[in-house]
N, C-alpha and C positions, 0 to 999 in steps of 0.2 A: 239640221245642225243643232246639236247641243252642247250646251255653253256649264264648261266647268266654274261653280262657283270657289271663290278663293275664299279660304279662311281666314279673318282678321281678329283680333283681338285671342284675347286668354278663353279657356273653359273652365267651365265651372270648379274642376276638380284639382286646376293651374292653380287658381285662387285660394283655394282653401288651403293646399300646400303650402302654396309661399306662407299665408296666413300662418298654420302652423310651424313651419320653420321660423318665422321670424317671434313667434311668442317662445316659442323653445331659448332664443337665442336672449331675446329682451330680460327673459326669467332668472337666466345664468348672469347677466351684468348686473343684475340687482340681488341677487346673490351676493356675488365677489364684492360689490359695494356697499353690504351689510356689514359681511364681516372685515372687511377694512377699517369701516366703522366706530366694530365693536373693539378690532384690533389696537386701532388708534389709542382709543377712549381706555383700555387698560394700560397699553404704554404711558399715558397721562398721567392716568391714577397709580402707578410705580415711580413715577418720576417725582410727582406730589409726596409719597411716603419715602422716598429716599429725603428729600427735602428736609419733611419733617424729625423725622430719627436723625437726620444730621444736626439739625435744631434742637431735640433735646440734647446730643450730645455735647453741643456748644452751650447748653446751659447747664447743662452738669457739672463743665470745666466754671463756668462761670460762679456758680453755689460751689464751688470746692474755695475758690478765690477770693469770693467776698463775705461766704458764710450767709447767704439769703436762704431762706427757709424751703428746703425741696419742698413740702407740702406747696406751698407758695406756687412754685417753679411748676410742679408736674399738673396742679389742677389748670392755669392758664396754656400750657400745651398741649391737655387734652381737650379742653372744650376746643382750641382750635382747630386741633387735629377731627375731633368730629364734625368739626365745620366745610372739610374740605376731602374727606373718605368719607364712604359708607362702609356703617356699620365697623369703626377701628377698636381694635384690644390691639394693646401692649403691655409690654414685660421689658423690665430694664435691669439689669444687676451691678454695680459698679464693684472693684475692690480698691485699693492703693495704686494699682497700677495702669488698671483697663477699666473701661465700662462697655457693654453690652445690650445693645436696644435691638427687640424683634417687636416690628411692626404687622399686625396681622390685619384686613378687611376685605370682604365681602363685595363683588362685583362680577355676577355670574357664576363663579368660582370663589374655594380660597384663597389668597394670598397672601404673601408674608417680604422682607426685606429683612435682614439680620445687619449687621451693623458692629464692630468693634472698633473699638481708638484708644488710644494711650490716651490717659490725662495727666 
C-alpha cells in the first residue's frame, strides 16, 4: 500500500509571487501618496500667493488713502512674501482706476496668480 503524501503549505515560486505582487502594489500607493503630497503642497503654496497679492492690493488702496510711502509699503510685503513662497518675483502696475499684481514663484514648476481690483 502506498500512501499518497498531501501537500501543505505554499511553494517556493507562491511566495515569491505574492511577494512580488504585493511590492508592485505597495509601490503604486506610495506613488499616488507622493504626488497628493506634492499636489497638496502647491495648492497651499497658490492659496498663500493669492493671500498675498490680495494683501498688496489692500495696501495699495490703503497708500492711495493715507498717502504712506509705497517704497514703505512694497519692501515690507516683500520680505514677507519671501518669507512664506519660494523663490517670489512680482510685478504690480496701478493706474487711477485699477491696479494689477502678478505674483510669480518657483515650487517644482513656474507659477504665477494675476490679480485685478478697482481702487
Amino acid at each position: 500500500m502506498q500512501f499518497i503524501k498531501k501537500q501543505t503549505g505554499f511553494t517556493f515560486i507562491e511566495v515569491l509571487l505574492s511577494l512580488f505582487l504585493l511590492n508592485v502594489f505597495l509601490c503604486g500607493l506610495i506613488r499616488t501618496e507622493l504626488f497628493s503630497i506634492q499636489t497638496s503642497s502647491e495648492s497651499y503654496l497658490k492659496t498663500i500667493a493669492i493671500i498675498q497679492a490680495k494683501n498688496l492690493l489692500a495696501l495699495l488702496k490703503l497708500q492711495k488713502n493715507t498717502g504712506v510711502s509705497i517704497s514703505t509699503i512694497l519692501s515690507q510685503w516683500q520680505q514677507e512674501t519671501k518669507n512664506v513662497l519660494p523663490m517670489p518675483k512680482s510685478h504690480y502696475s496701478c493706474n487711477q482706476i485699477q491696479c494689477q499684481v502678478i505674483l510669480e514663484w518657483q515650487f517644482k514648476r513656474k507659477q504665477r496668480v494675476y490679480l485685478n481690483e478697482k481702487i
